[in-house]
Phi, psi and omega in degrees: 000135214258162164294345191272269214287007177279311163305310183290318182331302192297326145328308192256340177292303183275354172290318182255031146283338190266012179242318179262020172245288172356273168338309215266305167308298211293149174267131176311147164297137202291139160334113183058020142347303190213069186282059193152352179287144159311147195286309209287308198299341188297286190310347183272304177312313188301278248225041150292340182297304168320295183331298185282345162297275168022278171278315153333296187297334166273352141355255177329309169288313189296323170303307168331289173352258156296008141296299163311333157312303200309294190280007148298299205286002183239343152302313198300301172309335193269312194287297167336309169262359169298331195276353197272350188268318202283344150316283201311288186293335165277325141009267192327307162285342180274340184280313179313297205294297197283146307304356185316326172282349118001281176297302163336334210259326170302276184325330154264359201260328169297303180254054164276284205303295218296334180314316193297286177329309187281309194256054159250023193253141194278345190235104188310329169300331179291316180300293202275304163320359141313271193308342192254338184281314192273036204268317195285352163271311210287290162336305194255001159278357189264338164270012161262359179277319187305250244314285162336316196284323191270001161302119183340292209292344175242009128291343154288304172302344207270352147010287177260357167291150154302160190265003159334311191293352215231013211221294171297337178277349180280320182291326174319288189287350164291327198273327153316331213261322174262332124000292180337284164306005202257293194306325194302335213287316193282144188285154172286319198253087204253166186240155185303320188270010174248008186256293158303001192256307194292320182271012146309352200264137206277298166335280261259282181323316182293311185302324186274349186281325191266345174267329151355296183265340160261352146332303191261028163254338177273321192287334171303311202270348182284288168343314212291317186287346165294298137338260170344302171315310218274339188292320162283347187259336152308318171318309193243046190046038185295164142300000000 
């Protein structure tokens, strides 16, 4: 029951106790009483109590009122700007996520193929002359995932990300950013005897030897972040 209908109940209640308890009790008027009087003023004297219960009671719904007007229009306002933060924040997350989950997705999908390939080579010495022949592949997908990864719009979004999601696109881009470094030294076009030269270099040979394993440790993990991604952009109703 609303504060409105609590007042007219409370309303009709003292209008027929003040009209019918009289009525039903009250002692009749003496004969000529008041014989010369104004009328209007006589009927204000008989029911001033009503009268002033009345406009009290009517005070008090009018104070409800508008009270109640009040606390519409500051609910109205408050869900108005939660919808304008929760825009603002799907906005946000839809930019992060479109097109970037593309990409990402272009991207394991390379080094799956390049993985699957190097380990078909029967020899861990073979797997790394592999990774040093595919280094200039290896280069530009792993600095275009840092790059993807370091766009305003999914550094903005990663904001609103948990922090699993946000914990993992960073180690994505450290691990990238060290793929890179490894890879850049190497030439696009490599030679046999320049292959054999660069792993006799004890370094050369450790990096690429450090990196081995994190080639599959990035093609595991984009999917997961992939995941992770599409779970936040439902959440906060992305298509």
């Amino acid at each position: 029951m609303s504060n409105r209908q609590r007042i007219f109940r409370a309303a009709f209640l003292s209008v027929g106790l003040a009209l019918g308890l009289p009525i039903l009790f009250g002692a009749g008027p003496k004969e000529n009483a008041r014989e010369g009087e104004d009328p209007l003023r006589s009927i204000i004297f008989d029911f001033q109590t009503l009268i002033g219960g009345a406009l009290a009671i009517g005070a008090a719904w009018w104070t409800v009122k508008t009270m109640e007007d009040t606390e519409r229009s500051a609910a109205k306002r408050h869900a108005e700007q939660i919808d304008l933060t929760l825009r603002k924040d799907k906005l946000a997350v839809e930019r992060a996520v479109n097109p970037q989950i593309d990409g990402l997705m272009s991207t394991e999908f390379s080094l799956v193929q390049l993985r699957d390939e190097m380990l078909r080579e029967n020899t861990y010495r073979k797997q790394i002359v592999f990774i040093a022949t595919n280094a200039w592949w290896l280069y530009d997908l792993s600095w275009s995932l840092a790059k993807l990864l370091e766009l305003d719009q999914v550094k903005d979004g990663s904001k609103l990300f948990d922090g699993m999601l946000a914990y993992k696109l960073g180690w994505l881009h450290d691990r990238a950013i060290e793929i890179a470094d490894v890879t850049v030294q190497f030439p696009r076009q490599m030679f046999h005897h320049y292959i054999e030269s660069a792993l006799s270099d004890r370094d050369t040979y450790k990096n690429l030897d450090k990196i081995y394993g994190t080639i599959s440790k990035v093609a595991d993990e984009i999917p997961v972040v992939v995941e992770l991604m599409m779970a936040t952009a439902r959440k906060y109703g992305v298509e």
